[in-house]
N, CA and C atoms of all chains as a GROMACS GRO file, in nm:
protein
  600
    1UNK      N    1  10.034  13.760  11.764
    1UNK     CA    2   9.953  13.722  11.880
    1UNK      C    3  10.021  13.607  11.953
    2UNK      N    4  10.026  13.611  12.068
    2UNK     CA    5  10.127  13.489  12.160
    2UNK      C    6  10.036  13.461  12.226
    3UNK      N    7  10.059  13.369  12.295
    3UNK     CA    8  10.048  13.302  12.406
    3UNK      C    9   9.938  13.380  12.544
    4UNK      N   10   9.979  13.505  12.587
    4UNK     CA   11   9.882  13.606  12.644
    4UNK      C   12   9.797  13.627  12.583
    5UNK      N   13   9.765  13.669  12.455
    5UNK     CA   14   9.661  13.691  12.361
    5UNK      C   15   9.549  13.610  12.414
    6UNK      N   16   9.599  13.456  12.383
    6UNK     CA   17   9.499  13.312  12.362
    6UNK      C   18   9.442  13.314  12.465
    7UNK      N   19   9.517  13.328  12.569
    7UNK     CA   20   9.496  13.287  12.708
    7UNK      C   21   9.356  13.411  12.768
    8UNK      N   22   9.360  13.559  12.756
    8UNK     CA   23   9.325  13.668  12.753
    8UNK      C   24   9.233  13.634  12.736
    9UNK      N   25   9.137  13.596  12.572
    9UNK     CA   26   9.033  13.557  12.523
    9UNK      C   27   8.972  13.465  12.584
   10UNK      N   28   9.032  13.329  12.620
   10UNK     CA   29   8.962  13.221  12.686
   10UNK      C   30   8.938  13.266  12.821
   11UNK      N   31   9.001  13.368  12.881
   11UNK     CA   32   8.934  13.370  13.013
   11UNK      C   33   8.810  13.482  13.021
   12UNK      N   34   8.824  13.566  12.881
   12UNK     CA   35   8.687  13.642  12.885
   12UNK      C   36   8.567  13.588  12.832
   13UNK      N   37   8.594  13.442  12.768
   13UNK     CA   38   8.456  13.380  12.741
   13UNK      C   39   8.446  13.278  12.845
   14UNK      N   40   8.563  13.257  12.909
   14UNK     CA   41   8.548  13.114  13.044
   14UNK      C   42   8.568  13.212  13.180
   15UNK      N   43   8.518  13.309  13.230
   15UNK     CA   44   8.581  13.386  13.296
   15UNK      C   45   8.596  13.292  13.464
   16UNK      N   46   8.485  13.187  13.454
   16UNK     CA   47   8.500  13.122  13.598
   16UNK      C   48   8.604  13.046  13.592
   17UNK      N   49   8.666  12.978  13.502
   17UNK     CA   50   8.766  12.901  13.472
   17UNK      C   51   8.828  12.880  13.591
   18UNK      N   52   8.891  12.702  13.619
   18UNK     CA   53   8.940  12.677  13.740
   18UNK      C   54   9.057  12.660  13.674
   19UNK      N   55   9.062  12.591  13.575
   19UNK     CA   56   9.210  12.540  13.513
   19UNK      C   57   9.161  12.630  13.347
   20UNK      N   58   9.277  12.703  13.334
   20UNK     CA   59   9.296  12.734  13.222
   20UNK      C   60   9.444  12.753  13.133
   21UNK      N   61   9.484  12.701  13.074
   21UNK     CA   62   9.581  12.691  13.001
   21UNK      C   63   9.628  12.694  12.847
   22UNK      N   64   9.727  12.768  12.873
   22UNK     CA   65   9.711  12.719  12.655
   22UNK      C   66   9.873  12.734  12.660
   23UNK      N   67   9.912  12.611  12.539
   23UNK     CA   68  10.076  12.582  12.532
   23UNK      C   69  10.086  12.594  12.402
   24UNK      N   70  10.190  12.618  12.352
   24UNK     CA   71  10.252  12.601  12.243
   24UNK      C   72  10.386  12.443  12.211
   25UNK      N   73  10.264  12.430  12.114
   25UNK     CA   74  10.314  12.269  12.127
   25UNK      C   75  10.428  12.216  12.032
   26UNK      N   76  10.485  12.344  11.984
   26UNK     CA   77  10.578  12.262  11.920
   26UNK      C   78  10.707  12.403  11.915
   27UNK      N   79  10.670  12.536  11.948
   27UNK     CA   80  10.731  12.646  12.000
   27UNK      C   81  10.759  12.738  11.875
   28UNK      N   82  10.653  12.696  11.771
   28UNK     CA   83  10.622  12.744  11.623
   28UNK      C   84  10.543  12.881  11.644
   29UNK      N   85  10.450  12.867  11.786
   29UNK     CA   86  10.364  12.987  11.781
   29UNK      C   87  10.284  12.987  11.709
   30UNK      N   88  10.159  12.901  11.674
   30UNK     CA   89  10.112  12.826  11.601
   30UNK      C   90  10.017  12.719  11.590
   31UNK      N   91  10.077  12.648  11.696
   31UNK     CA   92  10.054  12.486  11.733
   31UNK      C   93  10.025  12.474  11.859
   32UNK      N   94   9.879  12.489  11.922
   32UNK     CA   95   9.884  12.546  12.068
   32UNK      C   96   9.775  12.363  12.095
   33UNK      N   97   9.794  12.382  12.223
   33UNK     CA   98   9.721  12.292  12.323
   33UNK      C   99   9.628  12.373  12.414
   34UNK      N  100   9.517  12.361  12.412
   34UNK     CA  101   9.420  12.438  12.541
   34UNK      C  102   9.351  12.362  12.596
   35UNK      N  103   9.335  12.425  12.728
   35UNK     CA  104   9.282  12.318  12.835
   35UNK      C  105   9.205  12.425  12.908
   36UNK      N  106   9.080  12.386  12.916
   36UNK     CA  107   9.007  12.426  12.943
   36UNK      C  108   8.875  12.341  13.092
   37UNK      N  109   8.846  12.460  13.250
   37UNK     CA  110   8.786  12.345  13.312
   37UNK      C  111   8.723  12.458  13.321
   38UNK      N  112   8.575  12.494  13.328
   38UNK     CA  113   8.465  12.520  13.321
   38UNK      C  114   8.276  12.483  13.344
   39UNK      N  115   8.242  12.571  13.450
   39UNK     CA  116   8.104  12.526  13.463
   39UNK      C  117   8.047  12.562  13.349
   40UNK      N  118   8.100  12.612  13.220
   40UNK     CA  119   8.012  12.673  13.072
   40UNK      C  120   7.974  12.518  13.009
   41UNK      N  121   8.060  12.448  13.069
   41UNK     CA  122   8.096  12.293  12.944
   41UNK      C  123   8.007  12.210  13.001
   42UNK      N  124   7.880  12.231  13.082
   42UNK     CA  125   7.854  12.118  13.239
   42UNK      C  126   7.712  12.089  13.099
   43UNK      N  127   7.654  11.973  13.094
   43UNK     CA  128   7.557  11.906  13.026
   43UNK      C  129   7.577  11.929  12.869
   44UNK      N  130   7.672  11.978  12.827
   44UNK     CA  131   7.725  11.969  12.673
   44UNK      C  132   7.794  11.852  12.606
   45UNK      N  133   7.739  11.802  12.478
   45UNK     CA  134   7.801  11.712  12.418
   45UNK      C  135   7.948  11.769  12.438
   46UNK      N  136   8.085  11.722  12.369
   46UNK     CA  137   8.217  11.713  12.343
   46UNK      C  138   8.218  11.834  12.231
   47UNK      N  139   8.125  11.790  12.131
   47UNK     CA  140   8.107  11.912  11.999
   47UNK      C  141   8.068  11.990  12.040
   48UNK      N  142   7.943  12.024  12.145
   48UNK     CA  143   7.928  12.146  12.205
   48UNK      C  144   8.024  12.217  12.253
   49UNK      N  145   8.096  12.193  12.402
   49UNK     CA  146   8.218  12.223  12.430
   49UNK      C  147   8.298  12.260  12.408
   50UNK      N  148   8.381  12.200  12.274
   50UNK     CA  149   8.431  12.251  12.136
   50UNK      C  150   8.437  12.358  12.071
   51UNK      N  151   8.270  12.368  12.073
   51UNK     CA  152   8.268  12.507  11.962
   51UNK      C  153   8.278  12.586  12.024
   52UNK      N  154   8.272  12.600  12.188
   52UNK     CA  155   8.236  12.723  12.274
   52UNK      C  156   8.408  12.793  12.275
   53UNK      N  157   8.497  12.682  12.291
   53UNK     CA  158   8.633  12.674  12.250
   53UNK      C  159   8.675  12.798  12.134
   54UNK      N  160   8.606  12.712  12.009
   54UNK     CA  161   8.644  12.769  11.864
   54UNK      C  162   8.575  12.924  11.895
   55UNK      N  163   8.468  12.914  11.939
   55UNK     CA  164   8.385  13.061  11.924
   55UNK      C  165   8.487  13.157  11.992
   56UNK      N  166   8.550  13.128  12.119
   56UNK     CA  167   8.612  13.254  12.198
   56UNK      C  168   8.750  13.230  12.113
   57UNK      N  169   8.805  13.190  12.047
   57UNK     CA  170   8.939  13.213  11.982
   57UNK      C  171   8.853  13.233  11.825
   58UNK      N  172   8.789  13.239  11.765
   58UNK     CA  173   8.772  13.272  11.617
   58UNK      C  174   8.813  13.369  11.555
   59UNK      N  175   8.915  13.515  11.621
   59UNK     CA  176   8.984  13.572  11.534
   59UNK      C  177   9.091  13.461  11.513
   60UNK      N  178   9.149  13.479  11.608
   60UNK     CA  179   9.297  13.445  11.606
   60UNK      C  180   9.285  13.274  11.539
   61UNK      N  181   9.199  13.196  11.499
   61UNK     CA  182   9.121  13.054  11.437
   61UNK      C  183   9.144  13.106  11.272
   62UNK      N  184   9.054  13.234  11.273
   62UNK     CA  185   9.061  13.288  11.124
   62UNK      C  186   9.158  13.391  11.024
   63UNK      N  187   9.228  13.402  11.110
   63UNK     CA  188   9.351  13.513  11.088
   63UNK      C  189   9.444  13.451  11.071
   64UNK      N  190   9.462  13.314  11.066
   64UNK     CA  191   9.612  13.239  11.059
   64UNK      C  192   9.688  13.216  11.179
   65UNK      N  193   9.658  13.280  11.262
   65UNK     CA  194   9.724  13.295  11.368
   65UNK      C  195   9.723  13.113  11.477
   66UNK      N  196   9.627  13.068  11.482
   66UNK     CA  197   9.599  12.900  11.495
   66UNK      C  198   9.655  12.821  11.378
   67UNK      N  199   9.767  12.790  11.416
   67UNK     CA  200   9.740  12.675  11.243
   67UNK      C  201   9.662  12.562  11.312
   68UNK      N  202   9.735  12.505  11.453
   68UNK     CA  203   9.637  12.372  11.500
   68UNK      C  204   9.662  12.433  11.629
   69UNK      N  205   9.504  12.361  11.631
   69UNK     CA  206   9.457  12.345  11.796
   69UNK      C  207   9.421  12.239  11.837
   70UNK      N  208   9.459  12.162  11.965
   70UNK     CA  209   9.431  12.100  12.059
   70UNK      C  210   9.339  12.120  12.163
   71UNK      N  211   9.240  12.066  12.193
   71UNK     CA  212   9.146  12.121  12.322
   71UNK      C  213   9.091  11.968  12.398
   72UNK      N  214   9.137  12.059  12.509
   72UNK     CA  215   9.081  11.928  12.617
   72UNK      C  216   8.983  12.005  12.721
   73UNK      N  217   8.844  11.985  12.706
   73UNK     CA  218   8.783  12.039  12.794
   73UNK      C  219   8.709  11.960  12.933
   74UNK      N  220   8.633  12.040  13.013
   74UNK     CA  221   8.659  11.926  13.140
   74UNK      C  222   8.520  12.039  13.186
   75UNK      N  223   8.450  11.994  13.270
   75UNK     CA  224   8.304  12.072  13.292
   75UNK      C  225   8.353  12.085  13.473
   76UNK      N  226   8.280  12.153  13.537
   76UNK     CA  227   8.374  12.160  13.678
   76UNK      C  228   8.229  12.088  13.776
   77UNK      N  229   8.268  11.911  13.814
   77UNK     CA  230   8.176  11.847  13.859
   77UNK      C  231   8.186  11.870  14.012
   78UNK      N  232   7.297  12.650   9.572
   78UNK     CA  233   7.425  12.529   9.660
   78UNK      C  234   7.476  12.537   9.524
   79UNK      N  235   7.634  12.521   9.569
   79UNK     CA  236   7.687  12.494   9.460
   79UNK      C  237   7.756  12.334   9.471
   80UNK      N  238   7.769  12.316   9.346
   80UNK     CA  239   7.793  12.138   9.317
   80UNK      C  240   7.873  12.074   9.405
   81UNK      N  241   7.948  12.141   9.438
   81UNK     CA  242   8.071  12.063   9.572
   81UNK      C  243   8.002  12.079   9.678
   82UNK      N  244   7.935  12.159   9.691
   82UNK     CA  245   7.864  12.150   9.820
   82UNK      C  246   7.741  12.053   9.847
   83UNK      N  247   7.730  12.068   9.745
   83UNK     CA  248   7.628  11.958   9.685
   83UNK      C  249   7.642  11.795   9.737
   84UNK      N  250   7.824  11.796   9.676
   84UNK     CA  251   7.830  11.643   9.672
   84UNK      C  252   7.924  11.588   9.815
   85UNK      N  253   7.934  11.741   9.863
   85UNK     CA  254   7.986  11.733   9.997
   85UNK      C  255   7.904  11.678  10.132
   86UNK      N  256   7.762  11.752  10.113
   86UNK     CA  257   7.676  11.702  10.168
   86UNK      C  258   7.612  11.622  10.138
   87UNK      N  259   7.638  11.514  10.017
   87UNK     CA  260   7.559  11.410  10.039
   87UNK      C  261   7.675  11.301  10.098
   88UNK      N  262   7.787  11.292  10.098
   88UNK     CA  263   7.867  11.240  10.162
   88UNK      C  264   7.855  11.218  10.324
   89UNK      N  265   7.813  11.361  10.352
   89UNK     CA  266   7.790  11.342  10.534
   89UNK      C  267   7.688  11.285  10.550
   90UNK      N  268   7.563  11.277  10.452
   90UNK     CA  269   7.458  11.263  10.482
   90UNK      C  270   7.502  11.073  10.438
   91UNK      N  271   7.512  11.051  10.340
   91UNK     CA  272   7.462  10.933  10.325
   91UNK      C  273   7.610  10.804  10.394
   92UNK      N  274   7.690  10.841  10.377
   92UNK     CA  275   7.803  10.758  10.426
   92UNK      C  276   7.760  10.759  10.539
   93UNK      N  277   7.794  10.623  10.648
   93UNK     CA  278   7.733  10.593  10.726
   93UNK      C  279   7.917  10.656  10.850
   94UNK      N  280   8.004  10.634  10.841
   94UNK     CA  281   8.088  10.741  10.859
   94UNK      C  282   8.163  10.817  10.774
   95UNK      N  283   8.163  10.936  10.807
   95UNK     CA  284   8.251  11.000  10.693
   95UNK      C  285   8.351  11.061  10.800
   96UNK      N  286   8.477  11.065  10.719
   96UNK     CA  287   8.638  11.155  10.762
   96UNK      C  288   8.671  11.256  10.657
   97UNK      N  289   8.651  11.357  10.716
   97UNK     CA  290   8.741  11.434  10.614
   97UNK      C  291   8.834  11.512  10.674
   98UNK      N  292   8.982  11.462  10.568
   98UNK     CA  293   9.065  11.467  10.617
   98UNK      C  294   9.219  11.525  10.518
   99UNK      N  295   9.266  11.518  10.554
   99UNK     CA  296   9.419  11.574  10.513
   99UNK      C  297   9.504  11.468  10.416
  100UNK      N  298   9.502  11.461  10.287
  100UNK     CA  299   9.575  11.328  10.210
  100UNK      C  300   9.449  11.206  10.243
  101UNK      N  301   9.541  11.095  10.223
  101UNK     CA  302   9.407  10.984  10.199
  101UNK      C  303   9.442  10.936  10.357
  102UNK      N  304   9.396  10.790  10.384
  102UNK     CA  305   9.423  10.689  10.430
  102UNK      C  306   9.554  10.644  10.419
  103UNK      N  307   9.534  10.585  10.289
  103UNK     CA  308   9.685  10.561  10.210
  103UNK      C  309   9.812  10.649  10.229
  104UNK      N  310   9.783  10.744  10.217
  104UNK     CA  311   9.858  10.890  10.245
  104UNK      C  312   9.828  11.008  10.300
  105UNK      N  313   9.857  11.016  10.473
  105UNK     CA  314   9.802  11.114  10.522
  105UNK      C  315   9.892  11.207  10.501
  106UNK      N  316   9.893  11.312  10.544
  106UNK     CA  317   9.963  11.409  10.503
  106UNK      C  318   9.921  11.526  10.629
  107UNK      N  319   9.866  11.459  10.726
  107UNK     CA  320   9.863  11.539  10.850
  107UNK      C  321   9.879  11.474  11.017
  108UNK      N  322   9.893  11.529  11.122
  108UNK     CA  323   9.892  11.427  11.243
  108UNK      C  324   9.792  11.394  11.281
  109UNK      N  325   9.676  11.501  11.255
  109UNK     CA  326   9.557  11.470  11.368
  109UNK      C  327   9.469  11.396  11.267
  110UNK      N  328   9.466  11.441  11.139
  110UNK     CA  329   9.375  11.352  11.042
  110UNK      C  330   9.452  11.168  11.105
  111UNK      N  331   9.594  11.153  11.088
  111UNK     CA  332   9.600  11.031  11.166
  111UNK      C  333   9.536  11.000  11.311
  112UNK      N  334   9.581  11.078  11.392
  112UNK     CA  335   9.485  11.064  11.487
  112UNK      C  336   9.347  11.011  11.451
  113UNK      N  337   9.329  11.069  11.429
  113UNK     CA  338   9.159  11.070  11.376
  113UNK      C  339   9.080  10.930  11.299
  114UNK      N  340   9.195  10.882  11.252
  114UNK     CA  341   9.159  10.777  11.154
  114UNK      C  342   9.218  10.619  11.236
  115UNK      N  343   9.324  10.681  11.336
  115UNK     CA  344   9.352  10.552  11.388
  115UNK      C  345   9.218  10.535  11.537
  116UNK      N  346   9.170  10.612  11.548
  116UNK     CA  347   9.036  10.602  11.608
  116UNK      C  348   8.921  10.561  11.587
  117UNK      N  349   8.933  10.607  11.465
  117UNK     CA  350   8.849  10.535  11.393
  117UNK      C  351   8.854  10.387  11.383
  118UNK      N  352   8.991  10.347  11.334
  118UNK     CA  353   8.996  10.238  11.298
  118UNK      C  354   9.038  10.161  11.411
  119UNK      N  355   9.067  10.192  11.546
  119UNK     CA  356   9.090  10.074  11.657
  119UNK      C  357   8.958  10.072  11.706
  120UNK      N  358   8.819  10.164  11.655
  120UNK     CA  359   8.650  10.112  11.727
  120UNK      C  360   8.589  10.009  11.602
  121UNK      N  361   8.636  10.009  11.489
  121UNK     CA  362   8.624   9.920  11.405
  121UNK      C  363   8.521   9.948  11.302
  122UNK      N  364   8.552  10.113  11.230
  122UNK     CA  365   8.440  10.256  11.181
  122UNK      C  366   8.482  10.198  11.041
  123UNK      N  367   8.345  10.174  10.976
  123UNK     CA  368   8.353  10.150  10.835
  123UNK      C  369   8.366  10.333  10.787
  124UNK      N  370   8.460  10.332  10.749
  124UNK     CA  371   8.518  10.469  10.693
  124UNK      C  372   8.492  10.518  10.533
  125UNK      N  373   8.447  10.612  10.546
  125UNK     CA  374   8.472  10.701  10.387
  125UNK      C  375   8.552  10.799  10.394
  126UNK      N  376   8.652  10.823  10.350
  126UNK     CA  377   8.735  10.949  10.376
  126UNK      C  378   8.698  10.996  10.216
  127UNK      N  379   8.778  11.152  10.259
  127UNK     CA  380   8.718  11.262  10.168
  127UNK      C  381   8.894  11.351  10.210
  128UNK      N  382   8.965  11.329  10.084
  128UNK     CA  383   9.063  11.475  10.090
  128UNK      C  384   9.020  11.586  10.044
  129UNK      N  385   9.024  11.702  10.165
  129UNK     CA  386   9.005  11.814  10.168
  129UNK      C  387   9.151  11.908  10.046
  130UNK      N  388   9.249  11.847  10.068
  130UNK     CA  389   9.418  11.930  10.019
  130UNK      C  390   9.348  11.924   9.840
  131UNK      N  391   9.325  11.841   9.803
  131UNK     CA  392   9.325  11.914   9.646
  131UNK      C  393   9.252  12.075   9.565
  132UNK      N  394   9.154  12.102   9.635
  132UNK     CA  395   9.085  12.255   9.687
  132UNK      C  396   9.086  12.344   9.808
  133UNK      N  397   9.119  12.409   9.794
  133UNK     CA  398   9.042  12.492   9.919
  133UNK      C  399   8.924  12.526   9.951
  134UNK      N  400   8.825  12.521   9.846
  134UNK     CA  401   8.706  12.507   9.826
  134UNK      C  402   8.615  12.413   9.937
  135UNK      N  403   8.683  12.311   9.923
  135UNK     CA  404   8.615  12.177  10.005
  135UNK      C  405   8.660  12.210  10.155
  136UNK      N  406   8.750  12.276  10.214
  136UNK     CA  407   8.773  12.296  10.345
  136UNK      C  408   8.648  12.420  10.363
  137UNK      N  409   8.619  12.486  10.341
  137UNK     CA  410   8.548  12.584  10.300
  137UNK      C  411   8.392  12.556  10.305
  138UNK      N  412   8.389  12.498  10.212
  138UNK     CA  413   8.198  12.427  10.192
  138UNK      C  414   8.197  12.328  10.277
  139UNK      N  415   8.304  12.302  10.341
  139UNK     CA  416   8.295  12.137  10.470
  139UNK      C  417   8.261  12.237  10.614
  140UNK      N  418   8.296  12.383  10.623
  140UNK     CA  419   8.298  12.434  10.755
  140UNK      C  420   8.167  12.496  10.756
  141UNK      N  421   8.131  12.536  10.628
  141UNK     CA  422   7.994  12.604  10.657
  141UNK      C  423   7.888  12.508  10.677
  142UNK      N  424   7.917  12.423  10.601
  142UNK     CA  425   7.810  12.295  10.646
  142UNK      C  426   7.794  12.270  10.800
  143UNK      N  427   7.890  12.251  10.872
  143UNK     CA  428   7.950  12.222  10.987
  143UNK      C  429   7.940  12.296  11.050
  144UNK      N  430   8.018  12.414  11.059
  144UNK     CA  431   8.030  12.533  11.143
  144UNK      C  432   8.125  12.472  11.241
  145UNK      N  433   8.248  12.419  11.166
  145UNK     CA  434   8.343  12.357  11.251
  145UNK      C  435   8.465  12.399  11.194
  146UNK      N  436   8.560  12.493  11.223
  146UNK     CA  437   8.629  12.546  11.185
  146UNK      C  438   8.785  12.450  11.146
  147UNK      N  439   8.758  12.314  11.236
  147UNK     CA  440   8.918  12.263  11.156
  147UNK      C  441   8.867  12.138  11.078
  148UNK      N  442   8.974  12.047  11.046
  148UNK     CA  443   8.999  11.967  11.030
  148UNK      C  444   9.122  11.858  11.045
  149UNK      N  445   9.102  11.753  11.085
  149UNK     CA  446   9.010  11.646  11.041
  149UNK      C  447   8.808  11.639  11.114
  150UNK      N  448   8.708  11.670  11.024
  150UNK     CA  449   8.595  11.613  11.072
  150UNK      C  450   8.554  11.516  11.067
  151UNK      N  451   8.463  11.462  11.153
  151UNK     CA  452   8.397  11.326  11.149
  151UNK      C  453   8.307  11.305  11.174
  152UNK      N  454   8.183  11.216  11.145
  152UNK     CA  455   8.008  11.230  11.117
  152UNK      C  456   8.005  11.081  11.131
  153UNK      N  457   7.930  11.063  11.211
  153UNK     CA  458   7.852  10.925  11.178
  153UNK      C  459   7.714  10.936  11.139
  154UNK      N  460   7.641  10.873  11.035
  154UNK     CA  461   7.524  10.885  10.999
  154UNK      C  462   7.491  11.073  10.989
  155UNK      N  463   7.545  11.128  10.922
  155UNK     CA  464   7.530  11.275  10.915
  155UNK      C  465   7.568  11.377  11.024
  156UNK      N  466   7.569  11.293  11.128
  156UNK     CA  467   7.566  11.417  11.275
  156UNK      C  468   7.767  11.427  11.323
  157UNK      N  469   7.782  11.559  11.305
  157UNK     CA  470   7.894  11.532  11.338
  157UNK      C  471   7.975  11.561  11.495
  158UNK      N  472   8.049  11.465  11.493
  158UNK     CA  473   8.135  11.413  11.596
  158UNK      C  474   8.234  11.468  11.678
  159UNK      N  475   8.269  11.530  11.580
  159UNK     CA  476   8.398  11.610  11.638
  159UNK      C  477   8.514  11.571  11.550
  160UNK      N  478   8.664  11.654  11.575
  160UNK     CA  479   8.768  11.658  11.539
  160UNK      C  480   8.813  11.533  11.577
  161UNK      N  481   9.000  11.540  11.572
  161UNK     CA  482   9.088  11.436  11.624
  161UNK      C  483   9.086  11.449  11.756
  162UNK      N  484   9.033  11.546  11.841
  162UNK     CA  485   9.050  11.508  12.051
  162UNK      C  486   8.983  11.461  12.108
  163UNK      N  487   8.852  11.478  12.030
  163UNK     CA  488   8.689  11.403  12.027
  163UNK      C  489   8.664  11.333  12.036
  164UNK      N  490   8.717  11.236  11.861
  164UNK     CA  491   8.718  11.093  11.822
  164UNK      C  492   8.836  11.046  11.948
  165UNK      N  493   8.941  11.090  11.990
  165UNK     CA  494   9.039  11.016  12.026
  165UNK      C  495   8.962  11.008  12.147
  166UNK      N  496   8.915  11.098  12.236
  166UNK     CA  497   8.858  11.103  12.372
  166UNK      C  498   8.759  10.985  12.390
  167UNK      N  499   8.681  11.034  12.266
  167UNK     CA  500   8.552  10.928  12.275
  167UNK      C  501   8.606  10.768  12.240
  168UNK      N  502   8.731  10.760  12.187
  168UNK     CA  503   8.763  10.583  12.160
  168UNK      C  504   8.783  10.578  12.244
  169UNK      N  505   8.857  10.662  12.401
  169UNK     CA  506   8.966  10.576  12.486
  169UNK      C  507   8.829  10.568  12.604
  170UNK      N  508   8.710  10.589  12.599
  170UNK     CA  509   8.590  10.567  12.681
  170UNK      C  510   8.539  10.482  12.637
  171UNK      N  511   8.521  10.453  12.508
  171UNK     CA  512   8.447  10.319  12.472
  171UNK      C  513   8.332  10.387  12.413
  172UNK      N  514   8.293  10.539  12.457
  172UNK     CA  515   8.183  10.590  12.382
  172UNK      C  516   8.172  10.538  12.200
  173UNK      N  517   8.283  10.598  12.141
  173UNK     CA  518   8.269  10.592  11.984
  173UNK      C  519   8.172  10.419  11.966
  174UNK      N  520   8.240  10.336  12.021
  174UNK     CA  521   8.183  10.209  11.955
  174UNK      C  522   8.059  10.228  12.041
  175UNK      N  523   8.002  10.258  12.136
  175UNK     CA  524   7.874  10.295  12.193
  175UNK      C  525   7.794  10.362  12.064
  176UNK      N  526   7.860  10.444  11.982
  176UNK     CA  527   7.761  10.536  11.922
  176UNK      C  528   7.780  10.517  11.811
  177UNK      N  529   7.856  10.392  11.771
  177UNK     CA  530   7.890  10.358  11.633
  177UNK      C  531   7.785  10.245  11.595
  178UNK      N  532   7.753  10.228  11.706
  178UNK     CA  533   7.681  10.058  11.735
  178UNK      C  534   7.517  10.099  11.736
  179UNK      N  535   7.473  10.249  11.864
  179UNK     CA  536   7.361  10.321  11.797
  179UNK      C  537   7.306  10.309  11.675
  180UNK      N  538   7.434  10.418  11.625
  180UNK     CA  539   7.372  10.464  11.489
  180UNK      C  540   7.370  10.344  11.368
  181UNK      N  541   7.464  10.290  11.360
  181UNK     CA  542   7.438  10.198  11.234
  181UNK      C  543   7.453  10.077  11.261
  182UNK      N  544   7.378  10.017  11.372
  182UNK     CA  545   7.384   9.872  11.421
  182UNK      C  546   7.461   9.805  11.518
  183UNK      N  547   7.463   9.683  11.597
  183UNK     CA  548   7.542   9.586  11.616
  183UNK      C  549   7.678   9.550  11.573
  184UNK      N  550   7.622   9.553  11.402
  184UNK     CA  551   7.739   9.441  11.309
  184UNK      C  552   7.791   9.543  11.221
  185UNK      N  553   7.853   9.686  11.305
  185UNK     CA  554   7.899   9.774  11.233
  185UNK      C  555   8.023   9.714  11.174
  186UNK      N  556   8.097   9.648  11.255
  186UNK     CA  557   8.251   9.644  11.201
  186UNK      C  558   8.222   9.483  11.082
  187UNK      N  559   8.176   9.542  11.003
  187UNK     CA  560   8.188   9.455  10.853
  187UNK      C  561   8.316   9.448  10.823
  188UNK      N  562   8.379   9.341  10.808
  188UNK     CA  563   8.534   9.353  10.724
  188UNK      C  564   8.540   9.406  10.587
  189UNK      N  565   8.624   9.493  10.597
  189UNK     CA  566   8.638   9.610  10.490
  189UNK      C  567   8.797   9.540  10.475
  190UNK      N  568   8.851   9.568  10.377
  190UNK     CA  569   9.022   9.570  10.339
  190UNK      C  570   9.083   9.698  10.376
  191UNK      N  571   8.979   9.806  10.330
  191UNK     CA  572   9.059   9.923  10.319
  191UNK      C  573   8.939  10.060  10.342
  192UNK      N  574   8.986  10.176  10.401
  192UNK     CA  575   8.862  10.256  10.358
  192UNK      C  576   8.840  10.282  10.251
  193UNK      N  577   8.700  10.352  10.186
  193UNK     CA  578   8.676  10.399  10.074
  193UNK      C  579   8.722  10.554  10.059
  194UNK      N  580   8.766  10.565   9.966
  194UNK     CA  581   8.747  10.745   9.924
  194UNK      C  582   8.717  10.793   9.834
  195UNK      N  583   8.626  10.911   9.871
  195UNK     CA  584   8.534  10.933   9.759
  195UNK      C  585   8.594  11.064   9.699
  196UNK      N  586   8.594  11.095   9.626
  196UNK     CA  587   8.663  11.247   9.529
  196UNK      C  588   8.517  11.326   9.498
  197UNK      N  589   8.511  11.468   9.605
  197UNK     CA  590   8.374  11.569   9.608
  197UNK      C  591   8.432  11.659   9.511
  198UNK      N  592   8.525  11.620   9.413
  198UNK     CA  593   8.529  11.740   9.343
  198UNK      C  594   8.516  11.673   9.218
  199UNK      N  595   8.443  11.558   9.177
  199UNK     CA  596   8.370  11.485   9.115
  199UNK      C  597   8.439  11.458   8.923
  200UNK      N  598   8.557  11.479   8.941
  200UNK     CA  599   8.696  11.460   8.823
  200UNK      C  600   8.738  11.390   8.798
   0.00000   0.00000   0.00000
């Protein structure tokens, strides 16, 4: 699973998404960074936000396929 | 419940912060568990850490509790916080000591030497 995969998923659970991104942070394929800007994230704690994160990647979270993730999310004010 | 889970959750529950994390304090053995702990420790978080690496068990009974799929986690007074982007987000706002100061007082930052760590696999 690469890079299209990640990206694929986050825009079918963020589909309004203004900024969406996901990097590979160390080029392990593996070690990703996601960035995420979304009206889904608007009156959510940080942990809320988060999980909405973890929920739309949880194969690829539970399959090995994530070893680490990074997430920076941002609500669209 | 079984016993680690047991003594897992009384850790979140009763430590007034808990880390669980990757190696100790003393010896991390991951980046973001550092992350995580130097956040801790520049809002001035009386810390309990908890290594997850000696079981897999404890990463395991820490997520279902949680329903937080990585680690490093972090709880103040039971409720948890978030990972290392969380804690780091919330130090560089000033929130964490906002909600450190909430939950367990004013005169959170007691001088400690060192964090504590507690062993949930009770050996």
């Amino acid at each position: 699973m690469g890079l299209d995969r990640l990206e694929e998923l986050l825009h079918g659970a963020f589909p309004d998404a203004r900024e969406l991104s996901v990097a590979d942070r160390t080029g392990t394929g593996d070690h990703f960074q996601v960035t995420v800007e979304s009206r889904r994230f608007e009156g959510l704690s940080l942990v809320d936000q988060h999980r909405l994160v973890y929920d739309a990647l949880a194969e690829p979270l539970a399959d090995g396929t994530i070893h680490e993730l990074r997430i920076k999310t941002k609500g669209l004010a | 419940m079984t016993e680690l889970r047991e003594r897992i959750q009384t850790v979140v529950s009763d430590e007034p912060v808990a880390l669980f994390m990757k190696g100790t304090p003393g010896l991390i053995m991951c980046g973001n568990s550092d992350r995580a702990l130097r956040a801790l420790r520049a809002a001035g978080a009386p810390v309990t850490a908890v290594n997850i690496l000696p079981d897999p068990r404890i990463r395991q009974e820490l997520s279902d509790i949680s329903g937080w799929p990585t680690v490093p986690q972090v709880f103040i007074r039971g409720e948890l916080v978030g990972g290392a982007d969380i804690v780091e987000e919330l130090a560089a706002s000033g929130e964490l000591e906002q909600k450190l100061e909430q939950a367990l007082g004013a005169d959170y930052r007691r001088p400690q030497p060192e964090e504590r760590v507690v062993d949930v696999l009770g050996s």
